[in-house]
C-alpha positions as CSV (number, residue, x, y, z in Angstrom):
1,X,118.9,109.8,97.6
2,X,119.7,113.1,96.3
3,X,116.5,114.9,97.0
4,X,116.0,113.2,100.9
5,X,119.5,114.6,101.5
6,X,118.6,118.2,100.4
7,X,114.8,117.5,102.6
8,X,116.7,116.9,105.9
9,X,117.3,120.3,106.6
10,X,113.2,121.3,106.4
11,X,112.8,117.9,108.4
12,X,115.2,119.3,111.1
13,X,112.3,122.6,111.0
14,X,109.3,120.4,110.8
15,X,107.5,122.4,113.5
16,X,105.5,125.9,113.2
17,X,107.4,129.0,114.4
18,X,110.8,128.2,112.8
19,X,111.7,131.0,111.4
20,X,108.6,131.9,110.6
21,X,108.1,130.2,107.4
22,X,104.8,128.4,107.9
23,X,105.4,127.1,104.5
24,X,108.3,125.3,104.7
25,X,106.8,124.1,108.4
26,X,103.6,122.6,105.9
27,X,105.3,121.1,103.5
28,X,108.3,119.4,105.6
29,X,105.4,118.3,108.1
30,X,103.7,116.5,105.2
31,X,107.0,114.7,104.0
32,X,107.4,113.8,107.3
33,X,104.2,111.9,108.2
34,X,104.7,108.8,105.9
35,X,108.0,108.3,107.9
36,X,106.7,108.7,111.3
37,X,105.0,105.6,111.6
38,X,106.2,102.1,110.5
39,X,102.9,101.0,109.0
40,X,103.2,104.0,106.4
41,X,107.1,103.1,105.8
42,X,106.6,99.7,105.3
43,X,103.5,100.3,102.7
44,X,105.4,102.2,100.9
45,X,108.6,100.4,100.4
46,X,106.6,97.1,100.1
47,X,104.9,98.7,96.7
48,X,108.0,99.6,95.3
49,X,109.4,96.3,96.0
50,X,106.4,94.5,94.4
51,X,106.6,96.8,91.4
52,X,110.1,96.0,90.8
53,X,109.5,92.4,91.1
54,X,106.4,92.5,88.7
55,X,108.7,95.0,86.3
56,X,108.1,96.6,83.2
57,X,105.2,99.4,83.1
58,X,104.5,97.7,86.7
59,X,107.4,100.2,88.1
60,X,106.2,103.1,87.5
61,X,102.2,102.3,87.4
62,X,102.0,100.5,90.4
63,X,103.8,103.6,92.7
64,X,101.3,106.0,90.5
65,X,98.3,104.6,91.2
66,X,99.0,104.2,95.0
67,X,99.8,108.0,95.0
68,X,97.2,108.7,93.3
69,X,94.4,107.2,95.0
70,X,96.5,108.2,98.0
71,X,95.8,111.8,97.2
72,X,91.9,111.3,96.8
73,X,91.9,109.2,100.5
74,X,93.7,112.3,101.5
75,X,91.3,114.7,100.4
76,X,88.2,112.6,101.8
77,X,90.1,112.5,105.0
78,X,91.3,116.1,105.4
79,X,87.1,116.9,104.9
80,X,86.0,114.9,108.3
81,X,84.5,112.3,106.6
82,X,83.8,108.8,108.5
83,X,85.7,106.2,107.4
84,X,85.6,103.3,110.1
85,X,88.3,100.5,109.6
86,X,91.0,102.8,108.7
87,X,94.0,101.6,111.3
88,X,92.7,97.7,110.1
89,X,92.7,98.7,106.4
90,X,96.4,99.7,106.6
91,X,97.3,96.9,109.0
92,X,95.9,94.6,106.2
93,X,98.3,96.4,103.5
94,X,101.2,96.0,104.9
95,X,100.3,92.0,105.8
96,X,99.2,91.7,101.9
97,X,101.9,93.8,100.2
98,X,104.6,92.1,102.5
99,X,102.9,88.5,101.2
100,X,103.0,89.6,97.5
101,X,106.6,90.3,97.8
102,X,107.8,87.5,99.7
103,X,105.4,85.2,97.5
104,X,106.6,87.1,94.6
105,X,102.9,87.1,92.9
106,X,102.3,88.3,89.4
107,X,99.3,90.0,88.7
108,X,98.4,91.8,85.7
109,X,99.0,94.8,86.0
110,X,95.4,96.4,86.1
111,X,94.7,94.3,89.1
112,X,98.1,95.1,90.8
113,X,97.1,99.0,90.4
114,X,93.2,98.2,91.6
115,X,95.1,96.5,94.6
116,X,97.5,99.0,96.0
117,X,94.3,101.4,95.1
118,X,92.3,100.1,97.5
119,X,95.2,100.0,100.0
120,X,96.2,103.7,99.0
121,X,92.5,105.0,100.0
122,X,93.3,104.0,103.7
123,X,96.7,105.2,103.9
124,X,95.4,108.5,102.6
125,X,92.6,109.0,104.6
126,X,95.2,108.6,107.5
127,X,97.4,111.4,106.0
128,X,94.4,114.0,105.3
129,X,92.4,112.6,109.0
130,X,96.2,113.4,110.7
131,X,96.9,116.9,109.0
132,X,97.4,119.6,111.6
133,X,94.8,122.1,111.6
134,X,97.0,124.8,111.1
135,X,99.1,123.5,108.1
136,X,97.8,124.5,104.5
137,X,96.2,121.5,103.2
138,X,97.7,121.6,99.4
139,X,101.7,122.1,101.0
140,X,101.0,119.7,103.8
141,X,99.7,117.5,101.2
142,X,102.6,117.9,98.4
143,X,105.0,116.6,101.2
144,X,103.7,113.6,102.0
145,X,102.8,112.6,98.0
146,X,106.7,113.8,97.6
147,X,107.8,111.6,100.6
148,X,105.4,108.4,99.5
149,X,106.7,108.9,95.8
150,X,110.7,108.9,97.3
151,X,110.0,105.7,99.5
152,X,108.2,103.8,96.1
153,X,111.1,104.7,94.5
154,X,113.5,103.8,97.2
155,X,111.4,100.4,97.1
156,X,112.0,99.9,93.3
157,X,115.8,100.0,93.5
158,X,115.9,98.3,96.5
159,X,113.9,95.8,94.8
160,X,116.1,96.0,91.5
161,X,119.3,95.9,93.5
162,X,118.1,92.7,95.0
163,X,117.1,91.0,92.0
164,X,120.6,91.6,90.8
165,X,122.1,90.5,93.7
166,X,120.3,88.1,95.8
167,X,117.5,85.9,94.8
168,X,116.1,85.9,98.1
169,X,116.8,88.8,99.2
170,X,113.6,90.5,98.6
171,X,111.5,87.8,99.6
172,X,112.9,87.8,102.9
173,X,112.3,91.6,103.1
174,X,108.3,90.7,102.0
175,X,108.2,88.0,104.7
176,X,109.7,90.8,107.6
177,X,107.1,93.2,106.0
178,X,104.3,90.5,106.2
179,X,104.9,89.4,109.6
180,X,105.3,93.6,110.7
181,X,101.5,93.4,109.5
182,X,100.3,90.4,111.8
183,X,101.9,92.4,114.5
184,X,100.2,95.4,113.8
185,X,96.5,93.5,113.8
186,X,97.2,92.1,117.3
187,X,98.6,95.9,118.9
């Protein structure tokens, strides 16, 4: 909670000219993408709420894989490269990740990381596809893997608190999340 706190100043400057850092203007741009869309907020949060559910290594694996693969979309994306289905492919992660929650489903945890993977590539290709011309790739990029990190985590202790709190409670998040995902397939 800490480190968002300390971030919302460079949010409040996340446009070029401000007093003329350009890097500050890249990196805050970045950390701001994932949160400027619900598709990307809900994604995020939904891993870290399935990663708490499936617990153990899952908590931090799960979260590290999406970033990972996340970062390699990015890259692919940032480059120009067709990649046709994108807007559908996150769509489809927020439907599935919001159903895994709500469904609490266990996977192992190699096919819970192959999973998010595959979602990850789409929501990364978005980032790199969206980055301004004029922000530095490797800043612009740091933001948003900082931002997507803080919202998995943000995910895990939400889903944590719940579990200690409320049985349902996350479920009912995973069904909201779900049904945000059919909405997004019919805009």
């Amino acid at each position: 909670m800490g480190a968002i706190l300390l971030a919302l100043p460079a949010l409040a400057q996340a446009h070029p000219g401000h007093d003329g850092h350009e890097l500050t203007w890249d990196f805050s741009g970045g950390f701001a993408h994932p949160f400027s869309g619900w598709d990307h907020l809900l994604a995020m949060i939904a891993v870290g709420l399935w990663a708490a559910q499936l617990g153990g290594r899952a908590r931090w694996l799960v979260p590290a894989a999406f970033v990972s693969v996340m970062t390699l979309g990015a890259m692919l994306g940032h480059t120009g490269v067709i990649f046709l289905g994108v807007e559908q492919g996150i769509a489809a992660s927020v439907l599935v990740l919001g159903l895994l929650v709500a469904a609490a489903v266990r996977l192992p945890i190699a096919a819970g990381v192959a999973l998010v993977g595959v979602f990850a590539i789409f929501h990364g290709f978005a980032h790199g596809a969206e980055m301004p011309a004029t922000a530095g790739a490797l800043r612009y990029g740091a933001g948003f893997v900082v931002a997507t990190a803080l919202l998995h985590a943000a995910g895990v202790g939400l889903g944590v608190l719940a579990a200690r709190t409320s049985a349902n409670a996350t479920r009912y998040a995973g069904w909201a999340i779900a049904a945000s995902g059919v909405l997004m397939f019919a805009a």
